[in-house]
C-alpha positions as CSV (number, residue, x, y, z in Angstrom):
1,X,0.0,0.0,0.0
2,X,0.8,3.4,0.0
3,X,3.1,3.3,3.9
4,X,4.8,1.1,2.2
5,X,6.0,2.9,-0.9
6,X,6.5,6.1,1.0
7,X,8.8,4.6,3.4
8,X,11.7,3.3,1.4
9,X,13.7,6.4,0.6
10,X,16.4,5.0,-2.3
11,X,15.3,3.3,-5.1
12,X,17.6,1.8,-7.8
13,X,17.9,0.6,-11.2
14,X,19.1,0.2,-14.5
15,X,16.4,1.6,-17.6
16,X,16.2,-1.8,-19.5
17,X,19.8,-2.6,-18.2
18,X,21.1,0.6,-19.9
19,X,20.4,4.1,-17.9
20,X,22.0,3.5,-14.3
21,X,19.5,5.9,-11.8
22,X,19.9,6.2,-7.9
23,X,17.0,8.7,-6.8
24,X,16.6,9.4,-2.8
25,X,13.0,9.9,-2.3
26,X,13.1,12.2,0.8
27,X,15.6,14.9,-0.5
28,X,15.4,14.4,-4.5
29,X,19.0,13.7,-4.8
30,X,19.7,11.9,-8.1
31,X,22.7,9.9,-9.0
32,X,22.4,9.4,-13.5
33,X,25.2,7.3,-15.6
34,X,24.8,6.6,-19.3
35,X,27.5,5.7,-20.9
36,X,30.6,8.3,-20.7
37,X,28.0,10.7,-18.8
38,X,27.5,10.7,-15.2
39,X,25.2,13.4,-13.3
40,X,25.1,14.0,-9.7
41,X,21.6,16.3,-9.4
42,X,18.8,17.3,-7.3
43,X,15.7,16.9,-9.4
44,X,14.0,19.8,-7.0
45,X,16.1,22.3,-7.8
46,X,18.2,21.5,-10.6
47,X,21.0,21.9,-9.3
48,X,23.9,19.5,-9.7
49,X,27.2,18.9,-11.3
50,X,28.3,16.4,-14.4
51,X,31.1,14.4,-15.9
52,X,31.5,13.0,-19.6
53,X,34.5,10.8,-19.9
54,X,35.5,11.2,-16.4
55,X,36.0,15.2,-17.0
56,X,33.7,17.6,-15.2
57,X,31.9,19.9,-17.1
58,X,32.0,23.2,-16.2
59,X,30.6,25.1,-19.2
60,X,27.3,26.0,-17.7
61,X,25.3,26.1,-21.0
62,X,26.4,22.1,-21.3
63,X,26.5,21.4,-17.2
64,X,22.2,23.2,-17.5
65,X,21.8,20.9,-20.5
66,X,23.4,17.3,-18.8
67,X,21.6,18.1,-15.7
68,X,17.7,18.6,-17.9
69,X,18.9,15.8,-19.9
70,X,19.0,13.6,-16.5
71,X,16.0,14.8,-15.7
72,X,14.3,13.9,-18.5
73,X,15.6,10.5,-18.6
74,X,14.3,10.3,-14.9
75,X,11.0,11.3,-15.5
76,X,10.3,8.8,-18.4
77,X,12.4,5.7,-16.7
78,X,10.5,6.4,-13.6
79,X,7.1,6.2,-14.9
80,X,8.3,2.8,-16.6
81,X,9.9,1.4,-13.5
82,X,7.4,3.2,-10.7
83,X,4.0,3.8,-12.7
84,X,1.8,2.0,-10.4
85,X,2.7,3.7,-7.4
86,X,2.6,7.7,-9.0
87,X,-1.3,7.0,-9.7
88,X,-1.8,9.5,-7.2
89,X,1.0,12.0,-7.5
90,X,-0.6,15.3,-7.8
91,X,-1.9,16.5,-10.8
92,X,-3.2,12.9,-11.9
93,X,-6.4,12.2,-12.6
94,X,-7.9,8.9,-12.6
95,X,-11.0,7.5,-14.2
96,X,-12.7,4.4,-14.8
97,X,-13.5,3.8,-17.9
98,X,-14.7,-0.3,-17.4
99,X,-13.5,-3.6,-17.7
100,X,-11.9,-5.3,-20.6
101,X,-8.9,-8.4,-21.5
102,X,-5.4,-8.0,-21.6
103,X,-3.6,-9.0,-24.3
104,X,-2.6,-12.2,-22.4
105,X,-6.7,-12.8,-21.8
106,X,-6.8,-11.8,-18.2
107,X,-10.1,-10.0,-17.0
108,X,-8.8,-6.2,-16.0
109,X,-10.0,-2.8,-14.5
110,X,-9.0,-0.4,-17.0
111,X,-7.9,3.5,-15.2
112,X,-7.6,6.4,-17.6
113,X,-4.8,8.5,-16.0
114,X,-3.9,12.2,-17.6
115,X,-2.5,15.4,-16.5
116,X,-3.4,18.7,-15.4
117,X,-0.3,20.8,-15.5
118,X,2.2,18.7,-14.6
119,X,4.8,17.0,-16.1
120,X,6.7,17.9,-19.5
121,X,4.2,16.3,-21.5
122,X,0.4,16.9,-20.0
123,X,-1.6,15.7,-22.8
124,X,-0.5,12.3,-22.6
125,X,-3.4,10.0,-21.4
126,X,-3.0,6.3,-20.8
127,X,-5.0,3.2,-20.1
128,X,-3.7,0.8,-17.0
129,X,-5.2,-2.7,-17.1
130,X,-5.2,-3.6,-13.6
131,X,-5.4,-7.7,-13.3
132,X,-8.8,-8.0,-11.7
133,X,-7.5,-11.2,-9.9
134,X,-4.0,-10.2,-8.8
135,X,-4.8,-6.7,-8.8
136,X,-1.3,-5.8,-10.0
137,X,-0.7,-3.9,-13.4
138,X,-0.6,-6.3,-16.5
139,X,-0.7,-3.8,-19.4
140,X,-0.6,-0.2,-20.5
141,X,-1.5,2.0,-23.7
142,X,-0.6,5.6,-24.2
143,X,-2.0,8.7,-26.6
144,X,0.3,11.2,-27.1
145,X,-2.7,13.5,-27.1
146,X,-5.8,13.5,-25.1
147,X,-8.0,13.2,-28.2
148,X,-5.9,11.2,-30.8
149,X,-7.8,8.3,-31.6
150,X,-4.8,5.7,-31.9
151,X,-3.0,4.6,-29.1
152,X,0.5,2.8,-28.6
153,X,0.3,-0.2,-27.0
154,X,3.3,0.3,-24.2
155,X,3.3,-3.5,-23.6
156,X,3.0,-6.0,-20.5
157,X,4.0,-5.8,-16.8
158,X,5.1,-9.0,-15.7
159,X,8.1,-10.4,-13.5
160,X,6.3,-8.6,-10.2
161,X,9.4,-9.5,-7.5
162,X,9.5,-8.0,-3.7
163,X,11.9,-5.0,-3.1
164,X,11.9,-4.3,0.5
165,X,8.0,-3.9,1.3
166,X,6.9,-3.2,-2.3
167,X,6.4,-4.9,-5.6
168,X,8.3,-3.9,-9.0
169,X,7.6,-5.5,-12.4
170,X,10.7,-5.7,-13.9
171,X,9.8,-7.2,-17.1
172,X,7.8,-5.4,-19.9
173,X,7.4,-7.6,-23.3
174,X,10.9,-8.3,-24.6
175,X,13.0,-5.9,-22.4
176,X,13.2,-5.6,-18.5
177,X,14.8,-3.8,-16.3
178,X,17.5,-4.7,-14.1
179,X,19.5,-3.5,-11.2
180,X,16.5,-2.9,-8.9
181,X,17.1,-1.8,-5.1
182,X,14.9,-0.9,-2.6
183,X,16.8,1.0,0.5
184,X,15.6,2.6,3.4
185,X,19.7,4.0,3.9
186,X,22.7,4.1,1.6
187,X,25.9,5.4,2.0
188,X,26.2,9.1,1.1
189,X,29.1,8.1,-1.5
């Protein structure tokens, strides 16, 4: 439930074992490596420093640019790590729009979640299929746009596994992710 996601302050992972992020929770600290690039940020404030190839970056045109590049990254490897449990961040609006199969034939709830001024893309609007017998997330579909009539099927949530108090799908069709942590403390290296 909900205590139990907001307990946990460090979560972990690689972005379909790519995108290394380490995000505390509690402050918004936010540790980014992909590839040559590695990003040391606080996704409140935007502050932070950056290194490609080991060298810091110092220009602050191109240190402004790695830092809202990490960001970004964040915000979409989040939603495809974290989804289920940022139903209710504010600004999210939830509806019901009725019951219908998965893909894999399961009986599901299907939520309509969009935005209202939050986020860097607010007219998004996607369907969650919530397994109506495990009550876990098995599927999603996004619009870019509120009104387009075709959607992109995003693809299954499977491989649910127990990080600390709290359950993480890391599989989604043919990629997953990997690297996952749950941590109430980590060292401040």
């Amino acid at each position: 439930g909900r205590e139990a996601w907001d307990n946990p302050r460090h979560v972990t992972w690689r972005f379909f074992g790519n995108r290394l992020h380490l995000w505390d929770k509690f402050t918004g600290n936010h540790r980014f490596e992909n590839k040559d690039l590695t990003v040391l940020s606080n996704l409140n404030t935007g502050e932070g420093r950056a290194w490609q190839d080991s060298v810091e970056i110092t220009d602050p045109d191109e240190l402004a640019k790695s830092i809202t590049s990490a960001k970004g990254a964040w915000i979409n490897d989040a939603y495809w790590l974290l989804m289920p449990y940022k139903l209710k961040d504010s600004g999210v609006t939830l509806k019901y729009v009725g019951a219908q199969d998965d893909p894999a034939g399961a009986a599901c709830d299907v939520l309509q979640m969009t935005f209202q001024e939050v986020g860097r893309t607010p007219d998004n609007k996607y369907h969650v299929l919530v397994d109506q017998e495990t009550q876990l997330v098995s599927h999603w579909m996004y619009w870019k746009n509120f009104n387009d009539d075709e959607s992109r099927d995003l693809g299954p949530w499977t491989d649910w596994q127990k990080h600390g108090d709290i359950l993480i799908a890391h599989g989604h069709g043919k990629r997953g992710h990997t690297d996952i942590g749950v941590f109430d403390e980590l060292p401040e290296s």
